[in-house]
VEXGUZA-245311 format. One record per residue (C-alpha): residue number from 1; residue in one letter; x, y, z. Coordinates in pm, 1 decimal. Each point is the difference from the previous one (the first is absolute). Layout:
# VEXGUZA-245311
REC num residuo     east    north       up
REC NUM       a        X        Y        Z
...
This chain:
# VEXGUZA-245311
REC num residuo     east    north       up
REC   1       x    649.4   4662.1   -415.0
REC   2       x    230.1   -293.2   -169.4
REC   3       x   -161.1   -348.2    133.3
REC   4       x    239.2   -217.6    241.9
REC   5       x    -20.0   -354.0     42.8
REC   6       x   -188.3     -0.2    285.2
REC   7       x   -295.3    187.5   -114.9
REC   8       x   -290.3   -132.7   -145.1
REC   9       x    -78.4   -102.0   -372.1
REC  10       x   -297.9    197.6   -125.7
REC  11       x    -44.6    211.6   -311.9
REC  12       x     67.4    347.5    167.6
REC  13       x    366.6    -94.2     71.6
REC  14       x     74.5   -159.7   -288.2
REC  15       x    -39.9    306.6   -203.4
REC  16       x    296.5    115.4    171.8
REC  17       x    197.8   -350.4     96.6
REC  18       x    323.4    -70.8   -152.3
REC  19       x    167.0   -338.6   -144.5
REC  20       x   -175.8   -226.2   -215.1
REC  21       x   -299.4      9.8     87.5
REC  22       x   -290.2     73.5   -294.3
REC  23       x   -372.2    133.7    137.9
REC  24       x   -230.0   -135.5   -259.7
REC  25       x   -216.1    300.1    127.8
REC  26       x    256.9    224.9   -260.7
REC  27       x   -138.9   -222.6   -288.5
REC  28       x   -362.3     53.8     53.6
REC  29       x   -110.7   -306.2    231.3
REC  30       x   -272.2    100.6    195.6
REC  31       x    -51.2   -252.4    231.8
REC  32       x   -401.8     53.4     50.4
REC  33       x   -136.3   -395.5    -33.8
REC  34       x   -170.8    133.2   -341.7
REC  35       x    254.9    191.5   -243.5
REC  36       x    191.2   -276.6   -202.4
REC  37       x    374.9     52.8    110.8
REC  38       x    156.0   -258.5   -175.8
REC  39       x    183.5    209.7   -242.5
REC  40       x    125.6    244.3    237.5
REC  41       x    143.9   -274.1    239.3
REC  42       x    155.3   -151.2   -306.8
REC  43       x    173.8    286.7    -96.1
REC  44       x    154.9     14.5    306.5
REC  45       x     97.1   -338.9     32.4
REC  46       x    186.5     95.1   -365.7
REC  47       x    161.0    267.6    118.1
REC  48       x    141.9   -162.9    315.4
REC  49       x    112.4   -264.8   -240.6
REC  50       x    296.3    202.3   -136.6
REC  51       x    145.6     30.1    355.4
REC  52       x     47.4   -338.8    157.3
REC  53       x   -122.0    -20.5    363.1
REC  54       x   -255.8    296.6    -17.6
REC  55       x   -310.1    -42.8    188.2
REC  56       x   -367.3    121.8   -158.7
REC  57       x   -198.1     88.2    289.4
REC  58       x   -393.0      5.9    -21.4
REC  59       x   -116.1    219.0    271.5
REC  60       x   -241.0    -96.4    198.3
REC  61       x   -372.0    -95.6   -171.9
REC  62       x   -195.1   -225.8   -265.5
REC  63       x    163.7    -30.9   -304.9
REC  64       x   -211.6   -128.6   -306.3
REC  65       x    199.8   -236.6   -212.1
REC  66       x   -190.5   -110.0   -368.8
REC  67       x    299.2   -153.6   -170.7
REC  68       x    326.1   -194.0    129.7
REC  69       x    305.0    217.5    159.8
REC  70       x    344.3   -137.2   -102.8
REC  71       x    188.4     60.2    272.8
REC  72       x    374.2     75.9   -104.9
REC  73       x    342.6   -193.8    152.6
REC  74       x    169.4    173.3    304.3
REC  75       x   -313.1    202.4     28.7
REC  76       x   -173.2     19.0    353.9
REC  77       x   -390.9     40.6    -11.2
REC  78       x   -107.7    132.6    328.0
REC  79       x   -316.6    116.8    198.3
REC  80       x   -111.5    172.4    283.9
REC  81       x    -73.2   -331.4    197.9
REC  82       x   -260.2   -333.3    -52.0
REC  83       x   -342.9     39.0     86.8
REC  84       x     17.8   -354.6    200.2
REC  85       x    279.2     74.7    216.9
REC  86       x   -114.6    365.6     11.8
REC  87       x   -333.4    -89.8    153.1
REC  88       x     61.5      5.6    331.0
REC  89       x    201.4    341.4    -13.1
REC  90       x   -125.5    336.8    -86.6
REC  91       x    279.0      9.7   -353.6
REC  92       x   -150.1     40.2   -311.5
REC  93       x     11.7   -272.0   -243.7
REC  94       x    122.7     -5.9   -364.3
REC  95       x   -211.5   -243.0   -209.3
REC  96       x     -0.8   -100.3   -420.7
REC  97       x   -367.3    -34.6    -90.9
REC  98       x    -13.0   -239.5   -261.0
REC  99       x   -175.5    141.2   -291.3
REC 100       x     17.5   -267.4   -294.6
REC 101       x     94.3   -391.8    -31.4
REC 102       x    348.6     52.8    -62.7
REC 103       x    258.7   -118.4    172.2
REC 104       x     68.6    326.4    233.1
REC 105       x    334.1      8.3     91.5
REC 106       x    284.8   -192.3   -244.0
REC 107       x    353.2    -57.5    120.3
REC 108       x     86.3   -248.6   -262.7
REC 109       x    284.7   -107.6   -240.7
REC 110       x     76.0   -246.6   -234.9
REC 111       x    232.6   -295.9     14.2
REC 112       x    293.1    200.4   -239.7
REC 113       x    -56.0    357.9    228.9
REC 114       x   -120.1    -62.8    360.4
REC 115       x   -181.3    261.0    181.9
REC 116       x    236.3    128.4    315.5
REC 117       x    -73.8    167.5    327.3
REC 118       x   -311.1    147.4    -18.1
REC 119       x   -194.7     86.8    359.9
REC 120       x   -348.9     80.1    129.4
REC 121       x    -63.7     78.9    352.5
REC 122       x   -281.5    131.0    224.2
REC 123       x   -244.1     -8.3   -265.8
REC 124       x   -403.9   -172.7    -54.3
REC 125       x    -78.7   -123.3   -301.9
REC 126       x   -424.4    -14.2     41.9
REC 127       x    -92.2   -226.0   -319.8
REC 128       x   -364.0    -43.7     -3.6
REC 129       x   -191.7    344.1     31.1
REC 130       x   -137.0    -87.8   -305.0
REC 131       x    -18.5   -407.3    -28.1
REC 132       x    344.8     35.8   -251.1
REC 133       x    246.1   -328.5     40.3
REC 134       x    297.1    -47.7   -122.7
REC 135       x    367.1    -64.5    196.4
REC 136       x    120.0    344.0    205.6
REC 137       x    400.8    -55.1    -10.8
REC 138       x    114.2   -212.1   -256.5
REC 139       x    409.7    -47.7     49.0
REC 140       x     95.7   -240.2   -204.4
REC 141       x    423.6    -11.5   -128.9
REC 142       x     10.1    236.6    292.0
REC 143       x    353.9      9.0    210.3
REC 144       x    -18.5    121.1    342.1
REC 145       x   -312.5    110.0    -22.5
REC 146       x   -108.1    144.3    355.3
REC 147       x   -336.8    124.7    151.0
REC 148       x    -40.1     94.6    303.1
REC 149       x   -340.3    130.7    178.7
REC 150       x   -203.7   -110.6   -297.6
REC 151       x   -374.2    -73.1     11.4
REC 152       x   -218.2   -155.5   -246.7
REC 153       x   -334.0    -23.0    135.9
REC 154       x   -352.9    -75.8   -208.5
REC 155       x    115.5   -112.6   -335.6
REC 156       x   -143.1   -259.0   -200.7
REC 157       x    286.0   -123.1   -140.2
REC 158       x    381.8    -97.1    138.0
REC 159       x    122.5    229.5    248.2
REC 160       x    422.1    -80.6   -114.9
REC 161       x    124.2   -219.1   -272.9
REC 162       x    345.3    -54.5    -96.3
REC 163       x    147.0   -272.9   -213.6
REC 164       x    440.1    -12.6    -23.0
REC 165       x    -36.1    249.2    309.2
REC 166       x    327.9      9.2     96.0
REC 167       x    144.6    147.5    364.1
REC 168       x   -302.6    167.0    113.0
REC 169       x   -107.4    130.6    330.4
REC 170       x   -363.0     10.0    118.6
REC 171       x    -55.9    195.2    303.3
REC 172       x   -310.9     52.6    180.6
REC 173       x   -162.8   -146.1   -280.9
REC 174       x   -413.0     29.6     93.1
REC 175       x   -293.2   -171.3   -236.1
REC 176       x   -336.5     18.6     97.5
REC 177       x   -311.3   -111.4   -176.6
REC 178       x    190.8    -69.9   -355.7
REC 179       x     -8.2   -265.9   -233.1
REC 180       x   -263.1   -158.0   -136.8
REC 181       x   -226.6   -333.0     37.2
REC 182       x   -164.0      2.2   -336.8
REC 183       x    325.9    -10.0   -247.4
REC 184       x    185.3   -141.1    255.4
REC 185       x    248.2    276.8     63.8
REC 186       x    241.0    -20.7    308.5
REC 187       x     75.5    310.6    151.7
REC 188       x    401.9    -64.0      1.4
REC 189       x    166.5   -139.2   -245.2
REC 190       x    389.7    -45.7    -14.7
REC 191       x     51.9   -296.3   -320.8
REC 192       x    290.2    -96.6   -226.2
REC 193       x    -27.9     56.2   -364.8
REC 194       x     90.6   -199.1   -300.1
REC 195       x    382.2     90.0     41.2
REC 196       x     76.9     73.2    372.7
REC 197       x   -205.6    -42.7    367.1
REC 198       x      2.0    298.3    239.4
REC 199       x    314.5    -18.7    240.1
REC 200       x     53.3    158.7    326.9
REC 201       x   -312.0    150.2    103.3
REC 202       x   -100.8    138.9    375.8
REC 203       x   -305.0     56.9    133.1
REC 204       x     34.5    230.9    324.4
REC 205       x   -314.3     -0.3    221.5
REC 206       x   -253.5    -81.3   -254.3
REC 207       x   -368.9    114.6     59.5
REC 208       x   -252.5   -208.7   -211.2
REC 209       x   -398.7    -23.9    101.6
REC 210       x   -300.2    -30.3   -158.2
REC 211       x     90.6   -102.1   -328.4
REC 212       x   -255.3   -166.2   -272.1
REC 213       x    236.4   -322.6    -69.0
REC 214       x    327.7   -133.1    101.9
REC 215       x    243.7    281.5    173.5
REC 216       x    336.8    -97.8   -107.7
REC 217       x     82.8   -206.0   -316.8
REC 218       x    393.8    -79.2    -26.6
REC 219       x    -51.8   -179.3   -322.7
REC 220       x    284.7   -238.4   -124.3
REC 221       x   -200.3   -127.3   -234.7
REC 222       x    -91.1    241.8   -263.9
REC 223       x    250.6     -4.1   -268.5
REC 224       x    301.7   -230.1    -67.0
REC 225       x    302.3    145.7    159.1
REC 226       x    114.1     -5.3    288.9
REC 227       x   -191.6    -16.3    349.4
REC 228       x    -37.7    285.9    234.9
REC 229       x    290.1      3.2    276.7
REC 230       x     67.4    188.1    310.5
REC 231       x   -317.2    147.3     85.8
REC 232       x    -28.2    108.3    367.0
REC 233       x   -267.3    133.6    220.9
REC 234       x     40.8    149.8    333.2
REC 235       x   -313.8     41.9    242.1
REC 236       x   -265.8    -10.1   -302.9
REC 237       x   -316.6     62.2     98.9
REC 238       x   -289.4   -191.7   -192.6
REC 239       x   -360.6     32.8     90.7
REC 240       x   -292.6   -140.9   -160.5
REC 241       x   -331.0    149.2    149.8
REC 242       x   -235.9    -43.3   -305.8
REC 243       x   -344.8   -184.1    115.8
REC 244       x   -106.8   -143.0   -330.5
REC 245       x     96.0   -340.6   -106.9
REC 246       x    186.9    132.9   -360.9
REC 247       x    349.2    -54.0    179.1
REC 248       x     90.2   -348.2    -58.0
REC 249       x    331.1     33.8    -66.4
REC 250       x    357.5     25.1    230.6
REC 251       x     78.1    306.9    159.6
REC 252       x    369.0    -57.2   -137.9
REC 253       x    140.5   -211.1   -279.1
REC 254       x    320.6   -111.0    -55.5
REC 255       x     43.3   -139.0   -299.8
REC 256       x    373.9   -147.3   -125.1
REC 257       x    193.7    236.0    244.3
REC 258       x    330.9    -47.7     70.1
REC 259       x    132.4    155.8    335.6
REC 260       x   -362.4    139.6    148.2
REC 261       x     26.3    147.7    388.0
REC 262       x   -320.4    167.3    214.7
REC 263       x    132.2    108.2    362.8
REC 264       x   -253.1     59.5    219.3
REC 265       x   -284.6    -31.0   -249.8
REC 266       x   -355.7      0.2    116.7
REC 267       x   -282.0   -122.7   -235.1
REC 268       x   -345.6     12.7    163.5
REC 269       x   -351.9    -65.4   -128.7
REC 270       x    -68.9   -111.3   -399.6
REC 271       x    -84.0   -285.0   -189.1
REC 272       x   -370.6    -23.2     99.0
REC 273       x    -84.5   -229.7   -309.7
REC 274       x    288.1   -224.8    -30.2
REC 275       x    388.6     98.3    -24.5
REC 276       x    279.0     16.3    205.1
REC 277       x    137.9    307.0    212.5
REC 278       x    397.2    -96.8   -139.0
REC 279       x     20.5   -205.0   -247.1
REC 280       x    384.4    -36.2   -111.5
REC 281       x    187.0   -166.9   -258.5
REC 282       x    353.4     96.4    128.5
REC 283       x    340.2   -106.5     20.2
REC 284       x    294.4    100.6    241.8
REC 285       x   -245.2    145.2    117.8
REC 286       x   -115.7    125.2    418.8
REC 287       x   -332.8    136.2     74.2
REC 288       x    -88.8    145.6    369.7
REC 289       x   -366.8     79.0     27.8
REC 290       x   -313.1     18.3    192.3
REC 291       x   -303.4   -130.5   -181.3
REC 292       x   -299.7    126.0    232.2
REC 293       x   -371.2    -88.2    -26.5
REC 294       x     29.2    -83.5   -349.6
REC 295       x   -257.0   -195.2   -185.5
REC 296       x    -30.5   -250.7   -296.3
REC 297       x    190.0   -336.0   -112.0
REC 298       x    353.0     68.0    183.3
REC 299       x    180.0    216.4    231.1
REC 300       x    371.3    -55.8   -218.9
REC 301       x     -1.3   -207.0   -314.1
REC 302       x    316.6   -136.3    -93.2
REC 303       x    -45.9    -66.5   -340.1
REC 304       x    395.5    -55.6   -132.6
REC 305       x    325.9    107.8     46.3
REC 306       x    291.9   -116.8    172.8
REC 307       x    269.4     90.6    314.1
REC 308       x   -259.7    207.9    168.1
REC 309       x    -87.0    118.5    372.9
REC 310       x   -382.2    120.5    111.0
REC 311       x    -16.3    109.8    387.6
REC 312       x   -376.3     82.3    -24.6
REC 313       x   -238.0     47.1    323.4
REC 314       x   -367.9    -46.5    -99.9
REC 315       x   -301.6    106.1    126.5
REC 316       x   -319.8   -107.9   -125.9
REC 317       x   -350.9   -187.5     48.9
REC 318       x    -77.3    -32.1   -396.7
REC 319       x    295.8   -106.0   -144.2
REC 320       x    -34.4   -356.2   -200.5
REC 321       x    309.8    -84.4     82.5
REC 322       x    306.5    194.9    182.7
REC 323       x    282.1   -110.0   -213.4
REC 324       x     47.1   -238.8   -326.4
REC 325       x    291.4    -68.3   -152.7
REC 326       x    -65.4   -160.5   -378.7
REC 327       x    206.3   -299.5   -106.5
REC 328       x    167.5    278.1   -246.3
REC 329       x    197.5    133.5    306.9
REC 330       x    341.2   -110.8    140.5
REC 331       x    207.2     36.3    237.4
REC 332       x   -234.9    237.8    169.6
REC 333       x    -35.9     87.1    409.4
REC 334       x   -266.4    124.8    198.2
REC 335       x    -44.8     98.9    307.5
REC 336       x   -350.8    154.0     85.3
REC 337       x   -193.2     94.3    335.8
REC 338       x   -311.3    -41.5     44.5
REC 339       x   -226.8    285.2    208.2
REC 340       x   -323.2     -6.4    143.7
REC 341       x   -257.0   -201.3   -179.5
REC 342       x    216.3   -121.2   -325.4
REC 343       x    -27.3   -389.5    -85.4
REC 344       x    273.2   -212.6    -81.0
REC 345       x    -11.2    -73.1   -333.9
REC 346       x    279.6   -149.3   -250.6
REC 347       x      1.8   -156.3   -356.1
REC 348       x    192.0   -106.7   -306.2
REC 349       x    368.5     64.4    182.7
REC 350       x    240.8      2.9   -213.3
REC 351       x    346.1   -148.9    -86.1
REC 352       x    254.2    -11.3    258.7
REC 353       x   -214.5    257.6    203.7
REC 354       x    -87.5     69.2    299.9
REC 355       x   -237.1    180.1    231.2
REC 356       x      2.1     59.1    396.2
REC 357       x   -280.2    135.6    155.4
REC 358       x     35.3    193.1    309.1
REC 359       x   -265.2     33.3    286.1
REC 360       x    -43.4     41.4    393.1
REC 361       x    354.9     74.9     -3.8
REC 362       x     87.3   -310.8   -194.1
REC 363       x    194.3    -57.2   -337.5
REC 364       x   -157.6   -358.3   -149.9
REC 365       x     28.9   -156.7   -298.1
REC 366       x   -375.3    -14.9   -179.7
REC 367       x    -66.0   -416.0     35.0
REC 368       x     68.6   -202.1   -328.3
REC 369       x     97.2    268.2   -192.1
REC 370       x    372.5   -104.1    -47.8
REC 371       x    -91.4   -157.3   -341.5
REC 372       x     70.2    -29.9   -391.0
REC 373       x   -386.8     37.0    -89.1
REC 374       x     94.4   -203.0   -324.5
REC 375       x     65.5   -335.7    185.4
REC 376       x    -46.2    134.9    423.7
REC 377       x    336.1   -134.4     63.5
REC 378       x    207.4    202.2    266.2
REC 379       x    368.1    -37.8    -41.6
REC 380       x    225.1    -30.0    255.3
REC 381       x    355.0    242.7    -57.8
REC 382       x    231.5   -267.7    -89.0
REC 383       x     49.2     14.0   -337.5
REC 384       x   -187.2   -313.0   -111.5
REC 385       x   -315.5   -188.5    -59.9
REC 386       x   -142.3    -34.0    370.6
REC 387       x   -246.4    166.0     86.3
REC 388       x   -360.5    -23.7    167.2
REC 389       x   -343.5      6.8   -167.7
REC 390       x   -341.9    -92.5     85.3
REC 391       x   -116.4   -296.5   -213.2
REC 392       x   -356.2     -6.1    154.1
REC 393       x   -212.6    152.8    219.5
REC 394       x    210.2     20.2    340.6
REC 395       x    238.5   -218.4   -107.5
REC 396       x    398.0    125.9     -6.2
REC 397       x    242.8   -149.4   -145.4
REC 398       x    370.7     27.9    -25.3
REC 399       x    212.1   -108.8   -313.5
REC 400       x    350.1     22.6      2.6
REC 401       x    164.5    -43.5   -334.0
REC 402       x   -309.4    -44.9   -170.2
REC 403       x    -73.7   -311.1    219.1
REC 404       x   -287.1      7.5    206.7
REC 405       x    155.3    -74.9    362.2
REC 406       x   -259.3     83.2    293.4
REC 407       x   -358.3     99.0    -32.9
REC 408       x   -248.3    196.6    306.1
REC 409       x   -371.9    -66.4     66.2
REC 410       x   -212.6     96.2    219.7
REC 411       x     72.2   -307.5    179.7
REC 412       x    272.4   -172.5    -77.5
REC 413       x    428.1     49.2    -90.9
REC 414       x    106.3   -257.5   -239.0
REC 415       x    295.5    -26.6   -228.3
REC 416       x     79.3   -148.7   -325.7
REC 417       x    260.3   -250.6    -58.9
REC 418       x     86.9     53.8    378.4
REC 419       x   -108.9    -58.6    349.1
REC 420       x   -258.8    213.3     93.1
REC 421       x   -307.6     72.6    220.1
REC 422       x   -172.6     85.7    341.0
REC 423       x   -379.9     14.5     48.0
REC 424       x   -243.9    -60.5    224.7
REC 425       x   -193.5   -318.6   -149.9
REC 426       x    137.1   -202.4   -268.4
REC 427       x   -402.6     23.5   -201.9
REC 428       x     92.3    371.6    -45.8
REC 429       x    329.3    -83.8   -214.3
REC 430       x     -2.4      7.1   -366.5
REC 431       x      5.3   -383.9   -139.3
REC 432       x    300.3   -122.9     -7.3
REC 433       x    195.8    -83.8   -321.1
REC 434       x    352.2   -188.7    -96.5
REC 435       x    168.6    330.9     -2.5
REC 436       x   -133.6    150.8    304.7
REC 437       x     12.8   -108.0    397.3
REC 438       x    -74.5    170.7    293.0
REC 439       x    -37.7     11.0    385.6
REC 440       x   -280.6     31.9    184.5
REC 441       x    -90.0     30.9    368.1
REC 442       x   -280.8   -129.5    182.2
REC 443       x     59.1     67.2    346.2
REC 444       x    222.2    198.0    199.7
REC 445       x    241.7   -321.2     16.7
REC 446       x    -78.9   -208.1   -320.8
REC 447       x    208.5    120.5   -319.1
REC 448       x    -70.3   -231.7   -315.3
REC 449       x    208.0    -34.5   -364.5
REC 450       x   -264.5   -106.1   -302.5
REC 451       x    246.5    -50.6   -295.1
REC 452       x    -56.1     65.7   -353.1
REC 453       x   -216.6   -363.8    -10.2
REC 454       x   -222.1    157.4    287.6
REC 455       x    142.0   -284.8    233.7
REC 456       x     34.3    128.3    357.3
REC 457       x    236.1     -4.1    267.5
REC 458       x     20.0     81.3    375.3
REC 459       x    356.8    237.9     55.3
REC 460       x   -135.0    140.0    331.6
């Protein structure tokens, strides 16, 4: 009986399907966990090649892979299902057991002859049956790549990296227990190149726990062209539940990214040495996120960029400190809630930035915070050189065009080169000087004026 689109993908129909659709069953996989199928799934992958859009199916079963596949352009490599997202159902899983430390699956170009529209979906790729590293997808000069359905779970070594990925589409995306602490290898890796960055990226509903060292690495900063751009995720999912004390790294860098957006991110646990949860060098940039019970130096870590938005909630009794924004930052707004237990905690803000915190129902700004850290001078909006600064400990002042015009103690108002001042007792004023007078009180009825030669006089 022909198979219909609304039967079920297994290797008994597809003896009989039409379309273009290739079984690699008909070249000799096997699909046992032990028999090395590489060549057979290759062959298939070659022969789908000459027909653009045709899909190589690998029925459901282990598939032992000793040497890299090169998946073809416009060719679709699909499975039976994930084992992850199968787990919970009673569908059989199709899974690639790595068998070597080659890169297993290739999807790369070069910069003269880019590699275009090649797919995997609802497919595991196991990588450490054996203790064998090495990266699982490598797309790199890919265009509109797409996955979608695709696990990598226990692989020492990168779960995805793609430099110059161009247009590609990341769906259901899950990464558990990859990477690796020793070498220092993040589990995903999306970096520019010597020529080009990677450009218009998406990350649907990203699934990432577990892994050895940082989760996602959006590196601007490997090569010298340009930075990575438009790179979006929506509803990732990043979970660090590792006990040891290895991870002391971010969950999530950003590194020289132009155009970065998370919606509805959570990031949750992490960090238990040291690190950050986010830490983001981004520009035009918005990031929407929960950081929950996180541990280690800070909850978001604002290390540069400029023109960016973070709407972050935290969550958290060992966080260092909840947000920091480095002097390398500009231009930069926050707006985090605090939950539960978190501490208040704020340092190095940035240029022309600003935070609010919100709390009990209440949007405030964090206190003293409004500040160039270079010379802790807040300036007012009007274009020139007045502003306010503290010049000693709880003392304000105000300068307006770069003269110094009223200053605030503890105790005392007094102006410069004006009238100033009301206090209680005249001993509590600063000593008086031939530039500077003030007021003083001494009784509910009394008002005195000491001018600049401390001489004083009776007014009321």
């Amino acid at each position: 009986m022909p198979w219909s689109s609304g039967d079920s993908l297994n290797s008994r129909n597809l003896n009989n399907m039409g379309g273009n659709i290739i079984n690699v069953m008909a070249h000799g996989a096997v699909g046992d966990g032990v028999t090395d199928d590489t060549a057979a799934i290759q062959a298939a992958i070659n022969e789908a090649s000459t027909t653009s859009g045709t899909e190589v199916f690998l029925p459901a079963g282990s598939y032992k892979i000793t040497s890299s596949l090169s998946l073809r352009p416009n060719v679709i490599l699909r499975g039976a299902g994930p084992r992850l997202q199968h787990a919970t159902t009673s569908k059989a899983a199709t899974v690639l057991i790595r068998g070597s430390n080659d890169t297993m699956l290739l999807a790369t170009g070069t910069t003269a002859a880019r590699h275009y529209g090649a797919s995997l979906r609802d497919l595991t790729a196991d990588g450490i049956t054996s203790g064998f590293t090495g990266t699982v997808l490598d797309c790199t000069r890919s265009v509109g790549f797409y996955t979608s359905r695709f696990e990598v779970i226990d692989n020492l070594g990168m779960a995805v990296y793609g430099a110059e990925v161009w247009d590609a589409v990341f769906d259901s995306l899950w990464v558990r227990n990859s990477g690796n602490s020793g070498p220092n290898v993040e589990a995903i890796v999306i970096s520019d190149s010597t020529v080009e960055g990677s450009d218009r990226i998406a990350f649907n509903n990203l699934h990432s726990e577990s892994n050895r060292y940082t989760h996602v690495l959006l590196d601007g900063a490997g090569g010298s062209g340009d930075i990575n751009k438009w790179i979006y995720f929506n509803n990732p999912k990043v979970h660090d539940y590792l006990t040891d004390s290895e991870l002391t790294v971010p969950l999530l860098i950003a590194k020289n990214v132009n155009n970065l957006q998370i919606d509805s991110g959570m990031f949750s646990g992490g960090s238990s040495g040291g690190g950050s949860m986010i830490q983001s060098n981004a520009s035009f940039s918005r990031i929407d996120a929960i950081l929950d019970n996180g541990e280690g130096d800070y909850g978001l870590d604002i290390t540069g960029g400029t023109r960016s938005t973070y709407d972050v909630t935290i969550t958290s009794v060992s966080l260092g400190t909840l947000v920091r924004i480095g002097p390398a930052a500009s231009n930069t707004i926050v707006r985090y809630i605090r939950q539960g237990t978190a501490t208040s905690s704020l340092t190095d803000l940035g240029t022309n930035s600003l935070v609010v915190n919100a709390q009990d129902g209440k949007y405030i700004l964090d206190a003293g915070k409004l500040a160039m850290p270079a010379t802790g001078r807040f300036y007012l909006d009007g274009g020139g050189d007045t502003y306010l600064s503290e010049v000693s400990a709880n003392q304000l002042r105000m300068t307006v065009g770069n003269v110094t015009t009223l200053d605030v103690t503890a105790n005392a108002l007094y102006a410069s080169n004006a009238i100033s001042v009301l206090s209680s007792t005249a001993a509590s004023l600063p000593s008086a000087s031939s530039t500077r007078g003030y007021f003083y009180a001494d009784s509910a009825t009394s008002l005195y004026w000491v001018n600049g030669s401390g001489v004083s006089t009776l007014v009321v």
